[in-house]
PyMOL commands that place a pseudoatom at each C-alpha (Angstrom):
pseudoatom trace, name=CA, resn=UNK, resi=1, chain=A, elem=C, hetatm=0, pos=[75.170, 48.616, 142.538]
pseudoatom trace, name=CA, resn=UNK, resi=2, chain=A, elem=C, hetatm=0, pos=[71.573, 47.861, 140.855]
pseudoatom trace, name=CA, resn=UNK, resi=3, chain=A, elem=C, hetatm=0, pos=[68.198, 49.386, 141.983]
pseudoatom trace, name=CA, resn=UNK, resi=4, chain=A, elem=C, hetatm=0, pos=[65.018, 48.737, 140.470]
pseudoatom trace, name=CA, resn=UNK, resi=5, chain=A, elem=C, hetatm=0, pos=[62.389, 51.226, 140.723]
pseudoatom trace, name=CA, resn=UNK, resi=6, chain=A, elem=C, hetatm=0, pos=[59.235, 51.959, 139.258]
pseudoatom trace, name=CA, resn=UNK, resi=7, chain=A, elem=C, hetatm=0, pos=[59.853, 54.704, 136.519]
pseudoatom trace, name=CA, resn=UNK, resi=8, chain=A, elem=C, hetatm=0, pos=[58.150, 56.608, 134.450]
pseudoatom trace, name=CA, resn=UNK, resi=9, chain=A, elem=C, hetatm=0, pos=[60.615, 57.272, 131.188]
pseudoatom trace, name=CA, resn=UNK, resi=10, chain=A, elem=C, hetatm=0, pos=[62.886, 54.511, 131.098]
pseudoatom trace, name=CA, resn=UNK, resi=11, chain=A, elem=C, hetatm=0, pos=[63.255, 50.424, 130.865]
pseudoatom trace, name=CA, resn=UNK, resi=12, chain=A, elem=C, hetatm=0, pos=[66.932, 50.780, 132.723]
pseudoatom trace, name=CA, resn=UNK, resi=13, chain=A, elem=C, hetatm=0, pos=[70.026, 52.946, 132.905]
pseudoatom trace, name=CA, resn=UNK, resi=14, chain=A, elem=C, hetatm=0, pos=[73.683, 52.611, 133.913]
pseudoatom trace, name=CA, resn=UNK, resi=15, chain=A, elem=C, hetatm=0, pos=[75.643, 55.857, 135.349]
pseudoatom trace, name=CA, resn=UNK, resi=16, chain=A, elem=C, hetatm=0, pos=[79.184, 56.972, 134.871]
pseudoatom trace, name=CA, resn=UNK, resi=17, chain=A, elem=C, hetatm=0, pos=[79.509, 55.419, 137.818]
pseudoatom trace, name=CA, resn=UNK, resi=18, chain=A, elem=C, hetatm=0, pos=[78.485, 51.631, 136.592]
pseudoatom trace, name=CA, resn=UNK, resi=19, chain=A, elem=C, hetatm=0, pos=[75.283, 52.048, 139.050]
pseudoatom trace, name=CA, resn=UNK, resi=20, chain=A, elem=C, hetatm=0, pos=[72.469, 49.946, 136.777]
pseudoatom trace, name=CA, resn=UNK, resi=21, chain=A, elem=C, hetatm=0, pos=[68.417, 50.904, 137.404]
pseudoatom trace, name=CA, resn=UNK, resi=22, chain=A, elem=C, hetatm=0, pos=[65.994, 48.747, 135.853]
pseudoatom trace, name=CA, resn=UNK, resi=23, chain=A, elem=C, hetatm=0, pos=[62.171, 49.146, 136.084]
pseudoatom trace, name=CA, resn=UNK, resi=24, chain=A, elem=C, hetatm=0, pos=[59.448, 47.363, 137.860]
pseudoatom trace, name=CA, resn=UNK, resi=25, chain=A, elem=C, hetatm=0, pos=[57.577, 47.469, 134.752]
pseudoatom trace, name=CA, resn=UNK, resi=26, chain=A, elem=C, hetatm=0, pos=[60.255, 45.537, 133.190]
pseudoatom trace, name=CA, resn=UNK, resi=27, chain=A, elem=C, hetatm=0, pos=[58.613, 42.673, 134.590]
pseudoatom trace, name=CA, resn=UNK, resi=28, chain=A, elem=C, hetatm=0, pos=[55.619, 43.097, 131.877]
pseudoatom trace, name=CA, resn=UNK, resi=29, chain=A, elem=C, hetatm=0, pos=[57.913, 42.188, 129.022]
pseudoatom trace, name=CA, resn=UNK, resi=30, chain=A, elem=C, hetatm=0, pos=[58.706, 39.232, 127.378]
pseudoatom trace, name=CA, resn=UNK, resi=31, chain=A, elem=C, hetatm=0, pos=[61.445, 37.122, 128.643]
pseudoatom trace, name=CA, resn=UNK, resi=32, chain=A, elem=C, hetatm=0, pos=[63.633, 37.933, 125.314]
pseudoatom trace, name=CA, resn=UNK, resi=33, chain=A, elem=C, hetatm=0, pos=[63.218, 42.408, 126.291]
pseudoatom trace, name=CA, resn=UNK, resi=34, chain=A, elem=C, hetatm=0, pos=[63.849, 41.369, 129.911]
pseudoatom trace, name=CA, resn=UNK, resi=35, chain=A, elem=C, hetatm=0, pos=[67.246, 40.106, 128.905]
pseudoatom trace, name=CA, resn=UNK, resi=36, chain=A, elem=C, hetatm=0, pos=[67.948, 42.700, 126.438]
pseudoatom trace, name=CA, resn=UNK, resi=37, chain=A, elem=C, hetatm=0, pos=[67.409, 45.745, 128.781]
pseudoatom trace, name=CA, resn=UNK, resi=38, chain=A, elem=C, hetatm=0, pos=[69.751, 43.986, 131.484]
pseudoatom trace, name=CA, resn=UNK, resi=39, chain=A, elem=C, hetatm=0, pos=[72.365, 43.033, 129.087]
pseudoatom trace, name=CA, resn=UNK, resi=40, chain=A, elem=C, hetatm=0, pos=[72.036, 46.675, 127.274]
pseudoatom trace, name=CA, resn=UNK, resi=41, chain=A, elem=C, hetatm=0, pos=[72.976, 48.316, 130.590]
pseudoatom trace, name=CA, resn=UNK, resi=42, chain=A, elem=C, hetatm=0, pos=[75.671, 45.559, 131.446]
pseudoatom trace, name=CA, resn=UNK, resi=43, chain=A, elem=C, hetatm=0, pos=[77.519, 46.603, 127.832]
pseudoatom trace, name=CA, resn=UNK, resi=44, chain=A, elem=C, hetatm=0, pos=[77.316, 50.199, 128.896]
pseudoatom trace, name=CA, resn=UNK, resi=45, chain=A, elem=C, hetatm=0, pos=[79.742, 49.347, 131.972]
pseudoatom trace, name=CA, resn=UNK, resi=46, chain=A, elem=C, hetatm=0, pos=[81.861, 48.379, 129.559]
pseudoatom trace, name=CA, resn=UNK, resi=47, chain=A, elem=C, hetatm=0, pos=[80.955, 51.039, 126.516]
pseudoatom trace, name=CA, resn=UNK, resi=48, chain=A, elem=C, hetatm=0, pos=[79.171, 54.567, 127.497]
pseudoatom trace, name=CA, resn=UNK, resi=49, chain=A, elem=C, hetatm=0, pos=[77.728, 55.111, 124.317]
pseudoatom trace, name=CA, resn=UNK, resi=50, chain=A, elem=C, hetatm=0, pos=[75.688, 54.094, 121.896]
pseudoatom trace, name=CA, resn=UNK, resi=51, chain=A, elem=C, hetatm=0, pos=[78.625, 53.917, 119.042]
pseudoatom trace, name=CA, resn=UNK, resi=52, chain=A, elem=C, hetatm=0, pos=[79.415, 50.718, 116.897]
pseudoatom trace, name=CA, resn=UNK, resi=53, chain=A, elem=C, hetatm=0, pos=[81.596, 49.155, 119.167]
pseudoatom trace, name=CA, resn=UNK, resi=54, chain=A, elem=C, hetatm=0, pos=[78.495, 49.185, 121.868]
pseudoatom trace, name=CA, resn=UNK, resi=55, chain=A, elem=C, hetatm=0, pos=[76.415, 47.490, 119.651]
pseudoatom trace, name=CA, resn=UNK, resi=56, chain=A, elem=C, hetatm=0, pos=[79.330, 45.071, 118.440]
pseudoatom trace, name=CA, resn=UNK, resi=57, chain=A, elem=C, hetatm=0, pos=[79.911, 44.023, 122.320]
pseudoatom trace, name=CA, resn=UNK, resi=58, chain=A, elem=C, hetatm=0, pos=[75.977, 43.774, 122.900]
pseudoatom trace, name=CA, resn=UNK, resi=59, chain=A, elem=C, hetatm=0, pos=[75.769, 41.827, 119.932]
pseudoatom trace, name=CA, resn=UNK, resi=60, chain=A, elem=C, hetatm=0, pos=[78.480, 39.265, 121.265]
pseudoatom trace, name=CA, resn=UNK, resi=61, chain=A, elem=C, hetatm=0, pos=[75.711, 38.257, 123.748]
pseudoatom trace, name=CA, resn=UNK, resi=62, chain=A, elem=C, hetatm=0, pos=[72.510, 38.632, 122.226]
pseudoatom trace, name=CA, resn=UNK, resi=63, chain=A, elem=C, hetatm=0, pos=[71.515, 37.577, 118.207]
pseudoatom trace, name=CA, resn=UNK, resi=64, chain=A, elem=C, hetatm=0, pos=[70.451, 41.108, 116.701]
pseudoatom trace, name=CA, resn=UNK, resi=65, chain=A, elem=C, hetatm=0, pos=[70.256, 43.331, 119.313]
pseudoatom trace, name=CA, resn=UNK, resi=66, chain=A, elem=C, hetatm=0, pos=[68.876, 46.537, 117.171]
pseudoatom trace, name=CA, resn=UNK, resi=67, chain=A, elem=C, hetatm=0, pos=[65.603, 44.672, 116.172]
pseudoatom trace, name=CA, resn=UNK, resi=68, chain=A, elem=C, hetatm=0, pos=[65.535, 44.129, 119.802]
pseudoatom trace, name=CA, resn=UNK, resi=69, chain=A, elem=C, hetatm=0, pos=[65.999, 47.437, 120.272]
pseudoatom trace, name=CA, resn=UNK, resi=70, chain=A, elem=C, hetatm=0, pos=[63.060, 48.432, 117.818]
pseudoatom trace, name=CA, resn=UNK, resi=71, chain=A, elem=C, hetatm=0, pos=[60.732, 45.302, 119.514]
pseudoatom trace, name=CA, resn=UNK, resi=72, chain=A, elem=C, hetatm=0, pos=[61.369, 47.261, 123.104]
pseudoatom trace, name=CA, resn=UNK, resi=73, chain=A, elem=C, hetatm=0, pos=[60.022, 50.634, 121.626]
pseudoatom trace, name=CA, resn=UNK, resi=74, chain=A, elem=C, hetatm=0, pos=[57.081, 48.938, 120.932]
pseudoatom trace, name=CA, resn=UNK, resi=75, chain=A, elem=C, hetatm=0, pos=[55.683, 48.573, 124.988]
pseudoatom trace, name=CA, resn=UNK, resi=76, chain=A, elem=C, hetatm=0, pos=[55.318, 51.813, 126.626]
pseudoatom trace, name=CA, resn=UNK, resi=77, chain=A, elem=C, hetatm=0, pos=[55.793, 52.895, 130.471]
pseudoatom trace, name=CA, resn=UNK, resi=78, chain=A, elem=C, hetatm=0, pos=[52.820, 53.574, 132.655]
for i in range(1, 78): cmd.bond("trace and resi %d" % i, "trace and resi %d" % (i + 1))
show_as sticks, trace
zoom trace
Protein backbone atom coordinates (compact mmCIF):
# COMPACT_ATOMS: atom_id res chain seq x y z
CA UNK A 1 0.00 0.00 0.00
CA UNK A 2 1.43 3.71 -0.72
CA UNK A 3 -0.14 7.01 0.55
CA UNK A 4 1.14 10.30 -0.07
CA UNK A 5 0.40 12.97 2.27
CA UNK A 6 1.50 16.26 3.03
CA UNK A 7 3.98 15.98 6.06
CA UNK A 8 5.67 17.92 8.09
CA UNK A 9 9.05 15.79 9.19
CA UNK A 10 9.63 13.45 6.54
CA UNK A 11 10.33 12.98 2.52
CA UNK A 12 8.77 9.16 2.83
CA UNK A 13 8.63 6.13 5.08
CA UNK A 14 7.99 2.39 4.79
CA UNK A 15 6.40 0.41 7.95
CA UNK A 16 7.07 -3.04 9.25
CA UNK A 17 4.34 -3.68 7.42
CA UNK A 18 5.86 -2.66 3.74
CA UNK A 19 3.10 0.31 3.77
CA UNK A 20 5.33 3.26 1.80
CA UNK A 21 4.25 7.26 2.53
CA UNK A 22 5.80 9.75 0.45
CA UNK A 23 5.20 13.54 0.67
CA UNK A 24 3.38 16.04 -1.39
CA UNK A 25 6.29 18.19 -1.04
CA UNK A 26 8.27 15.61 -2.70
CA UNK A 27 7.04 17.03 -5.75
CA UNK A 28 9.42 20.27 -5.17
CA UNK A 29 12.55 18.22 -5.69
CA UNK A 30 14.56 17.49 -8.43
CA UNK A 31 13.77 14.58 -10.55
CA UNK A 32 17.17 12.73 -9.32
CA UNK A 33 15.70 13.19 -4.99
CA UNK A 34 12.28 12.20 -6.36
CA UNK A 35 13.70 8.88 -7.38
CA UNK A 36 15.94 8.48 -4.52
CA UNK A 37 13.25 8.90 -1.76
CA UNK A 38 10.96 6.26 -3.69
CA UNK A 39 13.66 3.85 -4.29
CA UNK A 40 15.05 4.46 -0.49
CA UNK A 41 11.67 3.27 0.83
CA UNK A 42 11.35 0.42 -1.89
CA UNK A 43 14.98 -1.05 -0.41
CA UNK A 44 13.53 -0.84 3.05
CA UNK A 45 10.79 -3.56 1.99
CA UNK A 46 13.47 -5.48 1.35
CA UNK A 47 16.12 -4.22 4.27
CA UNK A 48 14.62 -2.43 7.61
CA UNK A 49 17.59 -0.68 8.42
CA UNK A 50 19.92 1.54 7.57
CA UNK A 51 23.02 -1.13 7.80
CA UNK A 52 25.55 -1.82 4.88
CA UNK A 53 23.66 -4.24 3.18
CA UNK A 54 20.71 -1.40 2.81
CA UNK A 55 22.90 0.82 1.27
CA UNK A 56 24.61 -2.04 -0.90
CA UNK A 57 20.93 -3.01 -2.31
CA UNK A 58 20.03 0.85 -2.78
CA UNK A 59 23.16 1.27 -4.42
CA UNK A 60 22.35 -1.63 -6.99
CA UNK A 61 19.75 0.87 -8.36
CA UNK A 62 20.94 4.20 -7.96
CA UNK A 63 24.94 5.53 -8.63
CA UNK A 64 25.97 6.83 -5.01
CA UNK A 65 23.13 6.85 -3.08
CA UNK A 66 24.79 8.52 0.27
CA UNK A 67 25.69 11.81 -1.61
CA UNK A 68 22.15 11.53 -2.52
CA UNK A 69 21.37 11.13 0.74
CA UNK A 70 23.44 14.31 1.86
CA UNK A 71 21.89 16.38 -1.52
CA UNK A 72 18.18 15.47 0.09
CA UNK A 73 19.17 17.05 3.54
CA UNK A 74 19.78 19.99 1.81
CA UNK A 75 15.68 21.00 0.98
CA UNK A 76 13.68 21.31 4.01
CA UNK A 77 9.80 20.52 4.72
CA UNK A 78 7.30 23.30 5.05
Amino acid sequence: KSTIRNQKTRWGSCSSKNNINLNVQLINLPHQLIDYVILHELTHTIVKNHSVLFWDTLGAFLENPRNLDKQLKLYYLF
